[in-house]
N, C-alpha and C positions, 0 to 999 in steps of 0.2 A: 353762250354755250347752248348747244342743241343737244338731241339726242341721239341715237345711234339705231342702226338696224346692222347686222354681219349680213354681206352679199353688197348691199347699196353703195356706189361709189359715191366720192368725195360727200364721207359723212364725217361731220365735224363734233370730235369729244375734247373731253376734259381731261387733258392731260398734264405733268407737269414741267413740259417743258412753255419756253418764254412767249410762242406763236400757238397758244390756247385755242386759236378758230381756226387755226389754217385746213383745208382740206387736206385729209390723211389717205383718201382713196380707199380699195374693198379691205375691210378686214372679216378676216377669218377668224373661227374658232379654232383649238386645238384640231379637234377632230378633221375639222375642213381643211386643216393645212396638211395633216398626215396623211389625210388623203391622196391631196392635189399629187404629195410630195413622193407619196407609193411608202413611204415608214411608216413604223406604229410609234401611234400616239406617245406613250413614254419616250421614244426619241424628242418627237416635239420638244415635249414641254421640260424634259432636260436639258434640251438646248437654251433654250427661255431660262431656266433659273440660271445655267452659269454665264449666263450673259453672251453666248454665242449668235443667238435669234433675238431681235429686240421687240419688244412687245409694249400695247399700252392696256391700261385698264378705264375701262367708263368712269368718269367720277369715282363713287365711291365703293366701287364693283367690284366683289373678288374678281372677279373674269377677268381673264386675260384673254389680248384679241391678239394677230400677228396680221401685221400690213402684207397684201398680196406681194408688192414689191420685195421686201425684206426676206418673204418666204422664198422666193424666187431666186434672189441672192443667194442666201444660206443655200436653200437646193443644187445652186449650180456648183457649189465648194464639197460635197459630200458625194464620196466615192460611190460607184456604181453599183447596185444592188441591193442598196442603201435601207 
């Protein structure tokens, strides 16, 4: 396991699914996916707790990150003016 930078693609964390190294691609922070996304930040990361956005964390990191992918996804599902 390596470590992480938010912006750097295929950064490999610790997570707890079964493919521990695989490359996860850019992850974003909250704030950088509300951005991308044009929402505020509390939309983010209520999507994140009820499990609408999937998200990982560093090792043993409160942080939460959100895969560009994933954001992108979720973004495309959520009404316009969002």
């Amino acid at each position: 396991m390596t470590g992480y930078t938010t912006g750097h693609k295929d950064t490999r964390i610790d997570t707890q699914s079964n493919d521990q190294d695989a490359p996860i691609g850019e992850l974003l922070t909250v704030g950088e996916a509300a951005k991308i996304a044009g929402v505020y930040e509390s939309r983010v990361a209520r999507a994140m707790s009820t499990g609408r956005l999937p998200f990982v964390r560093v090792s043993a990191s409160r942080y939460r990150f959100i895969r560009r992918a994933d954001l992108e996804a979720w973004a495309a599902k959520q009404p316009q003016g969002g």
